[in-house]
Backbone and ligand atoms as CSV (ligand in chain L), in Angstrom:
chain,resi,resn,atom,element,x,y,z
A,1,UNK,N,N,111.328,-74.025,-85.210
A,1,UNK,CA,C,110.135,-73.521,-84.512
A,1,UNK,C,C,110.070,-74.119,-83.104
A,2,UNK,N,N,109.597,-73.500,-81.967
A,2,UNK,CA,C,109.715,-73.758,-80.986
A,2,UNK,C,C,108.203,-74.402,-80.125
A,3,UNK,N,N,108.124,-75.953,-79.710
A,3,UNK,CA,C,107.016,-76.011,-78.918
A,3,UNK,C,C,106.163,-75.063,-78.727
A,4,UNK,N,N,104.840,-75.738,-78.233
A,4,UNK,CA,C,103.586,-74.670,-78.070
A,4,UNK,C,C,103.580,-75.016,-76.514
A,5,UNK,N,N,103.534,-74.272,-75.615
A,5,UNK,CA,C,103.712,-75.118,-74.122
A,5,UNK,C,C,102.305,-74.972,-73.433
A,6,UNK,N,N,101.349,-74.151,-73.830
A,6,UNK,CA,C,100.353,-73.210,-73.490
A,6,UNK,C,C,99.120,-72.629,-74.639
A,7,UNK,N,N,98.508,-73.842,-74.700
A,7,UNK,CA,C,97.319,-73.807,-75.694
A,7,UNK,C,C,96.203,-72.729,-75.009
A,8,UNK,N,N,95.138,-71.950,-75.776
A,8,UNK,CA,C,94.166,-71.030,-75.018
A,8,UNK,C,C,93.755,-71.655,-75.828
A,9,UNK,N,N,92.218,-72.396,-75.618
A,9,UNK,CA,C,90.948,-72.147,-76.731
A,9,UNK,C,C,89.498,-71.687,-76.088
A,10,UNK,N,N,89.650,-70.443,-76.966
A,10,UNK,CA,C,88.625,-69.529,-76.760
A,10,UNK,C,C,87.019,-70.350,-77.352
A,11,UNK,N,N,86.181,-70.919,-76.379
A,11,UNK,CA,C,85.078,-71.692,-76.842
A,11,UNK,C,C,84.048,-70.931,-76.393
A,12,UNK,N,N,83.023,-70.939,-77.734
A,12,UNK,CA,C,81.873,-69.711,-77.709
A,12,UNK,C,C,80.886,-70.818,-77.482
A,13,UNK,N,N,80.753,-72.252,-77.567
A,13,UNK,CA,C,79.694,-73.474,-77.632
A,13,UNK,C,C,79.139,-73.186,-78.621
A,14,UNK,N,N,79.093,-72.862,-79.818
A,14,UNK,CA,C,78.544,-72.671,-80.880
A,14,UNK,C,C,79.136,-73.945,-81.380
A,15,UNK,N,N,78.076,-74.502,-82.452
A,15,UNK,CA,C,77.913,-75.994,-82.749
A,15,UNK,C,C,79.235,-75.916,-83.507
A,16,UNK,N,N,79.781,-75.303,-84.645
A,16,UNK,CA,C,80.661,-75.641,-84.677
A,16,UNK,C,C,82.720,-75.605,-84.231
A,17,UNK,N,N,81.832,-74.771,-82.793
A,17,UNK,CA,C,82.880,-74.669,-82.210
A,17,UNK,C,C,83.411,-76.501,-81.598
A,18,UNK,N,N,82.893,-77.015,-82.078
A,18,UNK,CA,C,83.435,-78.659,-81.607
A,18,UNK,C,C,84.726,-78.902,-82.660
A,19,UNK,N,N,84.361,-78.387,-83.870
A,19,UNK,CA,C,85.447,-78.303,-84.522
A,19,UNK,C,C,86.532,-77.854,-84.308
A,20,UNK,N,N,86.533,-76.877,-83.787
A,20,UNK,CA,C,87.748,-75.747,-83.561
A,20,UNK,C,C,88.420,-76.621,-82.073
A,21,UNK,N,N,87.621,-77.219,-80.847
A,21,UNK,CA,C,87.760,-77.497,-80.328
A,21,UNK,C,C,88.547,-78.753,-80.579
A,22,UNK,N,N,88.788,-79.760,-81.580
A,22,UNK,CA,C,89.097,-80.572,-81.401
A,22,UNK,C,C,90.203,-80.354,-82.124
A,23,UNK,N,N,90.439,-79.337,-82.987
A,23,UNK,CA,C,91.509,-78.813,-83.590
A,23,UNK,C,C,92.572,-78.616,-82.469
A,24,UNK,N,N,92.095,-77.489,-81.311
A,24,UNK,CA,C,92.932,-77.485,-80.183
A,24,UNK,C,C,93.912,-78.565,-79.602
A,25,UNK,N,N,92.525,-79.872,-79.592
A,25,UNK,CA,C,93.187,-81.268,-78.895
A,25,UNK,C,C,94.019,-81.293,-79.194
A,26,UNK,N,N,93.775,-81.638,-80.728
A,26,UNK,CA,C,95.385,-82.256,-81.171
A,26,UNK,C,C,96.147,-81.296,-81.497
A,27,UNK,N,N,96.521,-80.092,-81.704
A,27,UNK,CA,C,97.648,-79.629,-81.783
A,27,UNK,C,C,98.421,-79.579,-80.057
A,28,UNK,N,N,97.298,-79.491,-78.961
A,28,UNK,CA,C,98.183,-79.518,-77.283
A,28,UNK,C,C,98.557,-81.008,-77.319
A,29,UNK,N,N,97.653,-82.163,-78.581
A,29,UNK,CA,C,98.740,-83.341,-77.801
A,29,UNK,C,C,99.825,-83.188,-78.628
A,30,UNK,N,N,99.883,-83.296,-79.692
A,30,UNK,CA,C,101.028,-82.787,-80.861
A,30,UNK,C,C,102.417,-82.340,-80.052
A,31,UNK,N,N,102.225,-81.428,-79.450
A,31,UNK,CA,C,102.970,-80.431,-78.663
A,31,UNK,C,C,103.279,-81.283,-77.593
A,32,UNK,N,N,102.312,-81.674,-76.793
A,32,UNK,CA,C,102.356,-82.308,-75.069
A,32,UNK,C,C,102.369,-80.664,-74.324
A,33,UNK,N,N,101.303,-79.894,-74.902
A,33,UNK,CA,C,101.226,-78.777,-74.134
A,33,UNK,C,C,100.485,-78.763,-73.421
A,34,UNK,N,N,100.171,-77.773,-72.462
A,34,UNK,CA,C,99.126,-78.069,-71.350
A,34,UNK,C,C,97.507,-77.175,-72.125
A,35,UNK,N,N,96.398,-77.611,-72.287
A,35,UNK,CA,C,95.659,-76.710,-72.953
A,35,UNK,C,C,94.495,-76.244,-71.968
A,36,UNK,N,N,94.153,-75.135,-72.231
A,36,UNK,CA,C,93.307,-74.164,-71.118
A,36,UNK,C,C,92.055,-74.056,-72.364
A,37,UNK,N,N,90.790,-73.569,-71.367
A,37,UNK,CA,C,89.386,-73.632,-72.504
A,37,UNK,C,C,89.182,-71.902,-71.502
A,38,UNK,N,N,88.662,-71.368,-72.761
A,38,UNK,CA,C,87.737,-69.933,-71.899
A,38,UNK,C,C,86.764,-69.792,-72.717
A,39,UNK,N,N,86.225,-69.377,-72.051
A,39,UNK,CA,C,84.577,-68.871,-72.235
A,39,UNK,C,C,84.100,-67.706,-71.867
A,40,UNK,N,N,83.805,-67.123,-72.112
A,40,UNK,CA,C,83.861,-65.632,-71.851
A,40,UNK,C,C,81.929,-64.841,-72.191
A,41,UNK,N,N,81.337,-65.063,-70.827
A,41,UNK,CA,C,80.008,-64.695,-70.460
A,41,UNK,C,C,79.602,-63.385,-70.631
A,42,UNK,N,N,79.238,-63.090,-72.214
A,42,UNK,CA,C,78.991,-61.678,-72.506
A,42,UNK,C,C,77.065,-61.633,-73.142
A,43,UNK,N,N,76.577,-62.905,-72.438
A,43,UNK,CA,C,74.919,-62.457,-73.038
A,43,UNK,C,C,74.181,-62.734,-71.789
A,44,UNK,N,N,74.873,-62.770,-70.454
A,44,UNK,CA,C,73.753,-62.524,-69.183
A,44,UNK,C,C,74.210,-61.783,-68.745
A,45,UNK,N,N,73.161,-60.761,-68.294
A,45,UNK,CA,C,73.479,-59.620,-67.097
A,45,UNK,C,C,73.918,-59.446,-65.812
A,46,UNK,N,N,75.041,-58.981,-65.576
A,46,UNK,CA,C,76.109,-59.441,-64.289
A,46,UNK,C,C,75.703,-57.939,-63.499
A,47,UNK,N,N,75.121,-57.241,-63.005
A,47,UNK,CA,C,75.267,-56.012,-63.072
A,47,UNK,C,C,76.356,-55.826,-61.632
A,48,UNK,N,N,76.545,-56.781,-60.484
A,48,UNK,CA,C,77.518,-56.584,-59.565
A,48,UNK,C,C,78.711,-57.012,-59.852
A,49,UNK,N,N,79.002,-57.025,-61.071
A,49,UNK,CA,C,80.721,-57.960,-61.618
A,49,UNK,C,C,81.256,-56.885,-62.468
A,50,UNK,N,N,82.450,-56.733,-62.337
A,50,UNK,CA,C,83.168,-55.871,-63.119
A,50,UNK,C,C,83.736,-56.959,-64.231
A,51,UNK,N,N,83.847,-55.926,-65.853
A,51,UNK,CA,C,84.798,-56.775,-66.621
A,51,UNK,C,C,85.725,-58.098,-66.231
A,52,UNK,N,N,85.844,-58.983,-66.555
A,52,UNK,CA,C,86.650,-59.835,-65.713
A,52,UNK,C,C,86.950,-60.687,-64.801
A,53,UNK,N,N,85.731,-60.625,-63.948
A,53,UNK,CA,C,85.484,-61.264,-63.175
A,53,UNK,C,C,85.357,-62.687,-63.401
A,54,UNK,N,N,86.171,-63.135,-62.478
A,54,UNK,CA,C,86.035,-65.161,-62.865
A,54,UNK,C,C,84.815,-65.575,-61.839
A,55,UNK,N,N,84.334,-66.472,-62.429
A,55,UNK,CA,C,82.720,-67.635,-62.087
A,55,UNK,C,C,83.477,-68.426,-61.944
A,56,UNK,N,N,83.080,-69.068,-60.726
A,56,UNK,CA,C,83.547,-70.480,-60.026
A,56,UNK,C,C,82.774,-71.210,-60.390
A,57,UNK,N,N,83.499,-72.328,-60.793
A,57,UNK,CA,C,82.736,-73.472,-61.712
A,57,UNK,C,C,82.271,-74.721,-60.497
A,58,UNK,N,N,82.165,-74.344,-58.967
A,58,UNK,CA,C,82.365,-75.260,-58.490
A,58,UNK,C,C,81.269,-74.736,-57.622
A,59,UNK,N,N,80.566,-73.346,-57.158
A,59,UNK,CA,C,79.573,-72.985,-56.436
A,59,UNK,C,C,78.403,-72.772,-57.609
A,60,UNK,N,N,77.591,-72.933,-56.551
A,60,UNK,CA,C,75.763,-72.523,-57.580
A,60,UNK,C,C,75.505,-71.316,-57.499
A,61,UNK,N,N,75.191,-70.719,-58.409
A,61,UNK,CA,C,74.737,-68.935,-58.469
A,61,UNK,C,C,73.739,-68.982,-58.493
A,62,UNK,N,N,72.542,-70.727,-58.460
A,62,UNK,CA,C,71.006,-70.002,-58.501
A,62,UNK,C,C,70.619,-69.296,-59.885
A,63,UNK,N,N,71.168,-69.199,-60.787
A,63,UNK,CA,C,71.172,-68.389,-62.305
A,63,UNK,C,C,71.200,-69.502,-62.837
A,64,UNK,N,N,69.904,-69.875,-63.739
A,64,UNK,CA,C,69.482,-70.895,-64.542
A,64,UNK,C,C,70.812,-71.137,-66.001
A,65,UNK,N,N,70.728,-69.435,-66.245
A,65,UNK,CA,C,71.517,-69.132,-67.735
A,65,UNK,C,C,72.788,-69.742,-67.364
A,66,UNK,N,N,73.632,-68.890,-66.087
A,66,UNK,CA,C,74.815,-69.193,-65.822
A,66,UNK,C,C,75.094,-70.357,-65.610
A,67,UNK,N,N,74.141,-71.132,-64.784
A,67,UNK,CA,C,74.232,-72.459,-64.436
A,67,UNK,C,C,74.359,-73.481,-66.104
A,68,UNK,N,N,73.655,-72.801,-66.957
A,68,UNK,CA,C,73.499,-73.677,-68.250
A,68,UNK,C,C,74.897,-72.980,-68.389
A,69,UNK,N,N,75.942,-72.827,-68.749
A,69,UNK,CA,C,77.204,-71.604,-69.562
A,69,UNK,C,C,78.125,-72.839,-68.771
A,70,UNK,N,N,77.909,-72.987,-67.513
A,70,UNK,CA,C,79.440,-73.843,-66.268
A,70,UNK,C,C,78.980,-75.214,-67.258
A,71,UNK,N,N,77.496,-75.282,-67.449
A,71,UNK,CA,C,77.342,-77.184,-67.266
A,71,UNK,C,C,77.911,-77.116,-69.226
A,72,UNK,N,N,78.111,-76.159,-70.157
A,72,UNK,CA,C,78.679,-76.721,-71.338
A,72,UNK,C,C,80.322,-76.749,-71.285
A,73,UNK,N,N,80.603,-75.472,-70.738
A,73,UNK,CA,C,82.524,-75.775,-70.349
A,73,UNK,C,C,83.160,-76.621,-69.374
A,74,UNK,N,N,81.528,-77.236,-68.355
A,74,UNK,CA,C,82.322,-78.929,-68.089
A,74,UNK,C,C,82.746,-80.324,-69.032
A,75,UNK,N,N,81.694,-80.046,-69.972
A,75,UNK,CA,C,81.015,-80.949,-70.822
A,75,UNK,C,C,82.214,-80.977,-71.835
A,76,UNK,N,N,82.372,-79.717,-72.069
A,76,UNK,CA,C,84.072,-79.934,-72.919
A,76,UNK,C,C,84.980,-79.938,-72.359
A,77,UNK,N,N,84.986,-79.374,-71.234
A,77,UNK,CA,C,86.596,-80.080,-70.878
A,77,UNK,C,C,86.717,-81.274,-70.279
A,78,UNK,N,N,85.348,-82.039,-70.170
A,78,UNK,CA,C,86.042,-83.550,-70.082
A,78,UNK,C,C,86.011,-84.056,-71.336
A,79,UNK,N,N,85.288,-83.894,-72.061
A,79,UNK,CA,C,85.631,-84.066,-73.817
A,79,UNK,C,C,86.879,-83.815,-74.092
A,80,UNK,N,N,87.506,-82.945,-73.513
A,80,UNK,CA,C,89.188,-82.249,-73.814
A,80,UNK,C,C,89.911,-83.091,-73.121
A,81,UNK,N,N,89.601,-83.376,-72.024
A,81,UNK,CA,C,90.499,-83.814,-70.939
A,81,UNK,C,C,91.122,-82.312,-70.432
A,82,UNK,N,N,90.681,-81.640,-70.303
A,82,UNK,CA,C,91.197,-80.254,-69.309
A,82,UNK,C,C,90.552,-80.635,-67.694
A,83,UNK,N,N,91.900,-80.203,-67.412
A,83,UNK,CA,C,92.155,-79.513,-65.337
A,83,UNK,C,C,91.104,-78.980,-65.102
A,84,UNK,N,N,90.439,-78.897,-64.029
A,84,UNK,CA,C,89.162,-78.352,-63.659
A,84,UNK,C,C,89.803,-76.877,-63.409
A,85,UNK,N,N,91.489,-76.542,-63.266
A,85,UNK,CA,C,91.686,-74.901,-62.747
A,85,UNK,C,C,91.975,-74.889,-64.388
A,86,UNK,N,N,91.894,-74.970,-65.292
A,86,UNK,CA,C,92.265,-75.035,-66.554
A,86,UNK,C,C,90.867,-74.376,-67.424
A,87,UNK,N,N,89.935,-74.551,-66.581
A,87,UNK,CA,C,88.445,-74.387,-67.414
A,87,UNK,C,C,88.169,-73.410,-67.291
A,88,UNK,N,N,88.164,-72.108,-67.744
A,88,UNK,CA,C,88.042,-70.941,-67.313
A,88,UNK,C,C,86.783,-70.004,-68.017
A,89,UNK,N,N,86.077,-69.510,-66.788
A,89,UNK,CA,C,84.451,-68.877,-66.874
A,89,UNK,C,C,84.758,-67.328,-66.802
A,90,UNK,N,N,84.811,-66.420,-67.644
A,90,UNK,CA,C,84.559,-64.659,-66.968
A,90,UNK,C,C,83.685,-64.264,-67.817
A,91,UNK,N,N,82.991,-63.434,-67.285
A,91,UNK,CA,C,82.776,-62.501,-67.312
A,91,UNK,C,C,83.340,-61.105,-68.214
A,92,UNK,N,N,83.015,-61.012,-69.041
A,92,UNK,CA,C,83.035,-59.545,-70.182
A,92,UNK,C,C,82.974,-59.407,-71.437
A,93,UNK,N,N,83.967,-58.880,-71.973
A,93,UNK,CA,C,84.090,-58.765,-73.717
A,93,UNK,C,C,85.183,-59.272,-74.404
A,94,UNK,N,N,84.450,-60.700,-74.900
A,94,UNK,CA,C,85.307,-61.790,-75.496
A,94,UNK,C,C,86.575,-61.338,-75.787
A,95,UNK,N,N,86.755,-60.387,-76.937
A,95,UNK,CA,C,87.639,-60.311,-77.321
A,95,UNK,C,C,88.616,-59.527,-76.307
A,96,UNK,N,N,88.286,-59.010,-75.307
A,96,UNK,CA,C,89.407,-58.306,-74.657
A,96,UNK,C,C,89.525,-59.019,-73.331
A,97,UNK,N,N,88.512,-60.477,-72.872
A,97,UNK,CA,C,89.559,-61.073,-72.030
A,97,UNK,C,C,90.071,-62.168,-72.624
A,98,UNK,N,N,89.769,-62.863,-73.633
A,98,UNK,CA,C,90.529,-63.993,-74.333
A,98,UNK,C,C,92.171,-63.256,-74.370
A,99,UNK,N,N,92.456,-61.770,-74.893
A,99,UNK,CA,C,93.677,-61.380,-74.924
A,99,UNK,C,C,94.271,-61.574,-73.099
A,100,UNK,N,N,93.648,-60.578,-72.299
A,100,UNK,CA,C,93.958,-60.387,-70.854
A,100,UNK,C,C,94.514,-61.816,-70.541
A,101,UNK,N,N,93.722,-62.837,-71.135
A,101,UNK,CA,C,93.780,-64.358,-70.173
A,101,UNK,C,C,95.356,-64.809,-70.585
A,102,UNK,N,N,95.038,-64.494,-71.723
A,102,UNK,CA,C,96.478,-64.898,-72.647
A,102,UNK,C,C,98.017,-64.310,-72.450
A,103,UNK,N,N,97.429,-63.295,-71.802
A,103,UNK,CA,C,99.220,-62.309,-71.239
A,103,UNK,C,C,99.358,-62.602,-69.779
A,104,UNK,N,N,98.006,-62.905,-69.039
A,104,UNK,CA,C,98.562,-63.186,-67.555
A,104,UNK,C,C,98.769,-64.573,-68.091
A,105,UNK,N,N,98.235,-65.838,-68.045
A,105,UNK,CA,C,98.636,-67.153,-68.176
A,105,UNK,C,C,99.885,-67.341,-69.063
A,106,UNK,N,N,100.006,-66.889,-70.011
A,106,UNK,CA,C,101.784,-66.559,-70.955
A,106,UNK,C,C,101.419,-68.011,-71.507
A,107,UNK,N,N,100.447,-67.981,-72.144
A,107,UNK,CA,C,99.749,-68.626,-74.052
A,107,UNK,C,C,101.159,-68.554,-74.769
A,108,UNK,N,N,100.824,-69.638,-75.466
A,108,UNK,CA,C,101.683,-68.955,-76.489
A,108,UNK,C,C,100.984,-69.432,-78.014
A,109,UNK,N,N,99.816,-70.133,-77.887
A,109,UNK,CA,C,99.454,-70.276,-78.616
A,109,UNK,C,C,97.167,-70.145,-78.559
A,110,UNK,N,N,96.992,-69.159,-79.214
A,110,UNK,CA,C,95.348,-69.212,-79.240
A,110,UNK,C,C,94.782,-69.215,-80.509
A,111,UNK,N,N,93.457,-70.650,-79.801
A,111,UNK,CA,C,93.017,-71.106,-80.760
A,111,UNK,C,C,91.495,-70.804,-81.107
A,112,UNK,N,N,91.136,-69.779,-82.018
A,112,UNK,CA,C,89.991,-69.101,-82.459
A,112,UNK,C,C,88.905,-70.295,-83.530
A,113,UNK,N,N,88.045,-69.843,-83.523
A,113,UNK,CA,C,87.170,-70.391,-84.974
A,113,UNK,C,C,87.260,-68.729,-85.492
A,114,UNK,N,N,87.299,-69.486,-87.040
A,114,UNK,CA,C,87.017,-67.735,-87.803
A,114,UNK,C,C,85.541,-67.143,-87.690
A,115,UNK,N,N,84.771,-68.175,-87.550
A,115,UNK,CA,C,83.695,-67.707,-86.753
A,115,UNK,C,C,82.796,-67.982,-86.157
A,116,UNK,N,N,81.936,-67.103,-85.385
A,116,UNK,CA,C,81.144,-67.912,-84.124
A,116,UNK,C,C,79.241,-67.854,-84.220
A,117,UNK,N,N,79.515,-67.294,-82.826
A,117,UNK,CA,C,78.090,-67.191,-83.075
A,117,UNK,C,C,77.141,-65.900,-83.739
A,118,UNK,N,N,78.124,-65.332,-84.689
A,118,UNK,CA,C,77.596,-64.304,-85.166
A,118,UNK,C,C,77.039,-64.508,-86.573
A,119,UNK,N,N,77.365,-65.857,-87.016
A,119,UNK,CA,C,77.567,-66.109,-88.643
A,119,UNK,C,C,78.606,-65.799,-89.759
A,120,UNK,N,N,78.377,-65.709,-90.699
A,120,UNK,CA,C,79.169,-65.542,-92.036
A,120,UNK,C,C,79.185,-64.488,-92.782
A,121,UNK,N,N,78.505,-63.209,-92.155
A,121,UNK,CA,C,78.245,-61.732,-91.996
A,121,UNK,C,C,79.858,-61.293,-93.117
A,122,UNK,N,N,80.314,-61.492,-92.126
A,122,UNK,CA,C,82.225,-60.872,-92.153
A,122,UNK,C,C,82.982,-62.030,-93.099
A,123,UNK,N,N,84.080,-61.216,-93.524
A,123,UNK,CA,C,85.175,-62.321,-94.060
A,123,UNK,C,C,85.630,-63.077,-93.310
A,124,UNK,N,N,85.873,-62.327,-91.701
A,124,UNK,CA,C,86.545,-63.038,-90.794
A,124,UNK,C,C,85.585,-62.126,-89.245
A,125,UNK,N,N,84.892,-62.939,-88.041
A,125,UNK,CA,C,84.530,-62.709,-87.183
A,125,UNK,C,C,85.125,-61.655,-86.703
A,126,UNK,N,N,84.258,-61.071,-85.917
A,126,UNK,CA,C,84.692,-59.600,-85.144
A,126,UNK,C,C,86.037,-60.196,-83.935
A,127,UNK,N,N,85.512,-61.085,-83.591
A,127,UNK,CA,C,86.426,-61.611,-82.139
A,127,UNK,C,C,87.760,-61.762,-82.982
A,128,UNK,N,N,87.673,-62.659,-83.842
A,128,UNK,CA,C,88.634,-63.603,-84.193
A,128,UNK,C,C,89.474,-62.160,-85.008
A,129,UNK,N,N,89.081,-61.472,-85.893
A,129,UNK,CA,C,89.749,-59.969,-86.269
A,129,UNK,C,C,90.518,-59.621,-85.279
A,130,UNK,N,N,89.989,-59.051,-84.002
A,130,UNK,CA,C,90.536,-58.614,-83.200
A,130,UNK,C,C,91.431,-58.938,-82.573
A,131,UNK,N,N,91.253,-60.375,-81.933
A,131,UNK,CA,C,92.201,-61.490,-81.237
A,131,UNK,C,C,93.913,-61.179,-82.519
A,132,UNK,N,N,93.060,-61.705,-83.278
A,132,UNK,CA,C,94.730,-61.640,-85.053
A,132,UNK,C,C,95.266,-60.219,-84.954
A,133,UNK,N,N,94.963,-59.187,-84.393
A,133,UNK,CA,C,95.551,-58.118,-84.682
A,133,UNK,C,C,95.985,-57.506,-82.829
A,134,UNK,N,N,95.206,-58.051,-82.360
A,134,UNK,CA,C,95.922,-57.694,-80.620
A,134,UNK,C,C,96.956,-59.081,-79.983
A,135,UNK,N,N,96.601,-60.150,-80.146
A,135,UNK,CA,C,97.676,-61.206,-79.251
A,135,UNK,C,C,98.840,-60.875,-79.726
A,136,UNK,N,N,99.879,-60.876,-78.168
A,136,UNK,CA,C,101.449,-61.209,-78.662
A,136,UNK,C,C,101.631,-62.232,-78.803
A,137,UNK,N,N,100.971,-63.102,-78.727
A,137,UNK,CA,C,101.040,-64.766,-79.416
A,137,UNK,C,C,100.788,-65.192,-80.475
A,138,UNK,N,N,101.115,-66.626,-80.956
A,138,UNK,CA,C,100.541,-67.177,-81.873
A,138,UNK,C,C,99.181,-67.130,-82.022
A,139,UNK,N,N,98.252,-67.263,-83.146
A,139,UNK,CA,C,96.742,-67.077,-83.155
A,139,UNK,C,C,96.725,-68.322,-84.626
A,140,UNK,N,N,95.867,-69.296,-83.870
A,140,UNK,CA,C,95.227,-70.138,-85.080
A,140,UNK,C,C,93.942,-69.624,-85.022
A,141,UNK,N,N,93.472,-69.458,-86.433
A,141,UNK,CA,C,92.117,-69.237,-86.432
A,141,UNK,C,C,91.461,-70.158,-87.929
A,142,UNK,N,N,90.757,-71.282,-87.011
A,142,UNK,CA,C,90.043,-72.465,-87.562
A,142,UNK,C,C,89.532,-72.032,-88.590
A,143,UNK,N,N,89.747,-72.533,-90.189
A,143,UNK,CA,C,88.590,-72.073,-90.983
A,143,UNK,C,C,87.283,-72.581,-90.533
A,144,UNK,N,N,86.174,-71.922,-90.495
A,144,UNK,CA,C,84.378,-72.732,-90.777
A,144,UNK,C,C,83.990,-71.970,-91.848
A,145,UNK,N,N,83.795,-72.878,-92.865
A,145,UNK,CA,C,82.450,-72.822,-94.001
A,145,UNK,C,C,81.129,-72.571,-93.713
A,146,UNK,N,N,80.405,-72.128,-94.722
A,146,UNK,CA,C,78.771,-71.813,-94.170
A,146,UNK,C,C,78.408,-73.323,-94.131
A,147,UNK,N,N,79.008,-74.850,-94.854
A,147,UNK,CA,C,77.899,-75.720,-93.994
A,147,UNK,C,C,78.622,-75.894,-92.973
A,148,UNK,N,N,79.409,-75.567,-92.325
A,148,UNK,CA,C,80.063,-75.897,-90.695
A,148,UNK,C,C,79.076,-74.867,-89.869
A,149,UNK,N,N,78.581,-73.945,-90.503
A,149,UNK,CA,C,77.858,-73.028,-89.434
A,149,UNK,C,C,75.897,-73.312,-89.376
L,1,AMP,P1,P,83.217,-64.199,-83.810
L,1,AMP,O1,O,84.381,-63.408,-84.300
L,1,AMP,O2,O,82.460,-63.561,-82.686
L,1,AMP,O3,O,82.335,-64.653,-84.927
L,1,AMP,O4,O,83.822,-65.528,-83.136
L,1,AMP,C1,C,84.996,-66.122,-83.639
L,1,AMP,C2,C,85.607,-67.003,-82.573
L,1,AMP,O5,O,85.933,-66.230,-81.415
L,1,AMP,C3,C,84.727,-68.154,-82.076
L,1,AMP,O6,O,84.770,-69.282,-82.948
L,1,AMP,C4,C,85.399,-68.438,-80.734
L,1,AMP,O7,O,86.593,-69.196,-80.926
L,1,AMP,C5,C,85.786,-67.030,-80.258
L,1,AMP,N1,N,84.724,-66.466,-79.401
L,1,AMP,C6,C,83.683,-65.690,-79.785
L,1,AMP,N2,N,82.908,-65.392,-78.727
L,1,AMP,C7,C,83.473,-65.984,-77.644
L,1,AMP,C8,C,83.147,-66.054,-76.253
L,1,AMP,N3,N,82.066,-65.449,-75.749
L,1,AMP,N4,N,83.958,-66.749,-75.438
L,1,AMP,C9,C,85.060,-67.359,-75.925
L,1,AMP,N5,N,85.421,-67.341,-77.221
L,1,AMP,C10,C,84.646,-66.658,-78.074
């Protein structure tokens, strides 16, 4: 089996996304891969941003919400130890830029919770479904139990 060189973890800040998150850690130190965090801003209204659009984690938008969204994916990636160009903010629909992020950056490995902030609804999360059946990459997807959620 071949190194992981290129960790993605897709972080929703859902409480027990700390889990999944730390799952990430150690498999990028495991590896000595480089690991990237995304976040993907699909519950405030962007209405001048197209799908995709990256948020600079380094200017103020004046947006209380947005401003709260930058100050939790700082908060973990110094928890992670992630690159400040490593921390990555867009704009759209989780599941179809967690893939996008993953074919331009050339992932080779993404790291899901089975589920997020939707609950225990599903066998397996809508994102995390989707992500397992679209990446050309590897896909871990963290078990969580209902007391992890
Ligand atoms: P879900 O399928 O929506 O229940 O979420 C399953 C997993 O997909 C979560 O544990 C996260 O790893 C990922 N995910 C869901 N929503 C987002 C989001 N907005 N940004 C980044 N990752 C997400």
């Amino acid at each position: 089996m071949s190194d992981y060189q290129h960790i993605l973890l897709a972080a929703d800040f859902s409480k027990q996304g700390v889990y999944v998150a730390e799952k990430a850690r150690a498999i990028a130190t495991t590896y000595q891969a480089k690991l990237s965090i995304l976040h993907v801003l699909d519950n405030i209204p962007m209405p001048d941003a197209y799908y995709g659009t990256v948020i600079s984690l380094t200017e103020d938008s004046g947006d209380a919400l947005l401003e709260a969204e930058k100050a939790k994916l700082m908060a973990l990636g110094d928890q992670l130890n992630v690159d400040l160009a490593d921390r990555l903010l867009l704009w759209g629909i989780p599941k179809q830029e967690i893939i996008n992020v993953s074919e331009q950056q050339q992932v080779d490995l993404i790291v899901v919770g089975s589920h997020g902030r939707h609950g225990l609804a599903l066998l397996l999360g809508s994102t995390a479904n989707s992500i397992l059946h679209t990446a050309k990459c590897d896909v871990l997807a963290v078990r969580l139990k209902e007391g992890d959620l």
